[in-house]
C-alpha positions as CSV (number, residue, x, y, z in Angstrom):
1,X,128.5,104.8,97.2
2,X,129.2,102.9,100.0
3,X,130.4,98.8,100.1
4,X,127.7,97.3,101.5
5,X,127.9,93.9,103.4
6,X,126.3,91.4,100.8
7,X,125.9,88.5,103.4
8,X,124.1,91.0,105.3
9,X,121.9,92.2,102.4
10,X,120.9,88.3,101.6
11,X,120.0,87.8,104.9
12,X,117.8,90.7,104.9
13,X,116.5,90.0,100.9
14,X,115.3,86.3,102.6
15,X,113.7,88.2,105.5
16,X,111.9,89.9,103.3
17,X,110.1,87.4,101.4
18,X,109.3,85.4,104.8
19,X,107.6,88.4,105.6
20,X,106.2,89.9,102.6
21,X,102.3,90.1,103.5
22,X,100.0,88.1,101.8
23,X,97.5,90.0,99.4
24,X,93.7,88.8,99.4
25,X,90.1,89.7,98.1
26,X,86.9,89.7,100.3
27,X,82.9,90.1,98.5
28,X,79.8,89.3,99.0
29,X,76.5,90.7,99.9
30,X,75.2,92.5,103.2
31,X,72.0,90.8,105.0
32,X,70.1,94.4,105.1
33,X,70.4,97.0,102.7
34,X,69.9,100.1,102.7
35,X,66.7,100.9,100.4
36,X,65.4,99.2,97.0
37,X,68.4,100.3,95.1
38,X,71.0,98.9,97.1
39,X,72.1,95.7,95.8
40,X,74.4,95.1,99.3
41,X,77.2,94.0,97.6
42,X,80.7,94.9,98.2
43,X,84.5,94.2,97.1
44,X,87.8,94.7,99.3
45,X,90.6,94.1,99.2
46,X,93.6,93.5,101.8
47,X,96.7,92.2,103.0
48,X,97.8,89.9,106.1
49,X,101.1,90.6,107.6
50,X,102.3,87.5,110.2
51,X,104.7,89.8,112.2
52,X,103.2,91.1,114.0
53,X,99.8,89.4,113.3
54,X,97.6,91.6,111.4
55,X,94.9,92.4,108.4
56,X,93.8,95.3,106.8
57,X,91.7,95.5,104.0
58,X,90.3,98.8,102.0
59,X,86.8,98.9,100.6
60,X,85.4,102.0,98.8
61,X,87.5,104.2,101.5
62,X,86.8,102.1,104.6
63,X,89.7,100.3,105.8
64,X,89.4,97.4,108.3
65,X,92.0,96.4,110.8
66,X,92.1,93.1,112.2
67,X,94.5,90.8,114.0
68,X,94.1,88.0,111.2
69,X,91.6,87.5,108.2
70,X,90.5,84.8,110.3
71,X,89.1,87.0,112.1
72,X,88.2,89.5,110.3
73,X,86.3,87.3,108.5
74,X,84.2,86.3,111.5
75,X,83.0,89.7,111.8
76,X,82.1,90.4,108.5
77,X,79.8,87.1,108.3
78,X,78.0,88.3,111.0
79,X,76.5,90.8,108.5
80,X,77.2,89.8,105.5
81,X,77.6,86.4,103.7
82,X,81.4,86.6,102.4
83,X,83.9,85.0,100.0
84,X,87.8,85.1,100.6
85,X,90.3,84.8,97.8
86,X,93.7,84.7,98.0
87,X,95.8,86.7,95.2
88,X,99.0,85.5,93.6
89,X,99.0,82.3,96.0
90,X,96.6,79.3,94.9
91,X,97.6,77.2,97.5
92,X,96.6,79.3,100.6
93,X,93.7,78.4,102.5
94,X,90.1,79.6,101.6
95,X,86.9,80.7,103.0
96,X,86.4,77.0,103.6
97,X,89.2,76.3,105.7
98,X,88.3,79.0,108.0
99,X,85.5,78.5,111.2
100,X,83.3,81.1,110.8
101,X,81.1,80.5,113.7
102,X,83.3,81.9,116.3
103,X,83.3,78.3,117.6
């Protein structure tokens, strides 16, 4: 086995948490459904990587792909009314702190 560099692997163990993404939950219910039966509701979740900016979440074998919950989030209320939560992090921003209005 080879003698690895440890300043070099704590440099990279520190990158690593700076950019481990951040795991979240989106639900709510859809505005039209599809017949009687159809409650609308759904459950996804995801995770938000900040380099380079992006989103994905995975619902029932849809994925989304965004360039920031933010915005993902603005879509998805155009149809739907939504919740976010964030997983393993209570003191990241919710739905709330989010403009969903587009303005």
């Amino acid at each position: 086995m080879e003698n690895f560099d440890e300043l070099t692997m704590a440099v990279l163990a520190d990158e690593m948490r700076e950019r481990e993404p951040k795991l979240f939950a989106v639900y709510g219910v859809y505005r039209t459904r599809l017949d009687e039966y159809d409650d609308g509701s759904f459950l996804a979740y995801g995770m938000e990587f900040a380099e380079p900016p992006l989103a994905i979440s995975w619902e029932d074998g849809l994925t989304r792909r965004s360039d920031s919950v933010a915005a993902m989030l603005s879509r998805m209320n155009r149809r739907a009314e939504v919740r976010l939560v964030w997983l393993h992090e209570p003191d990241r921003p919710d739905q709330g702190d989010y403009d969903l209005t587009g303005g």
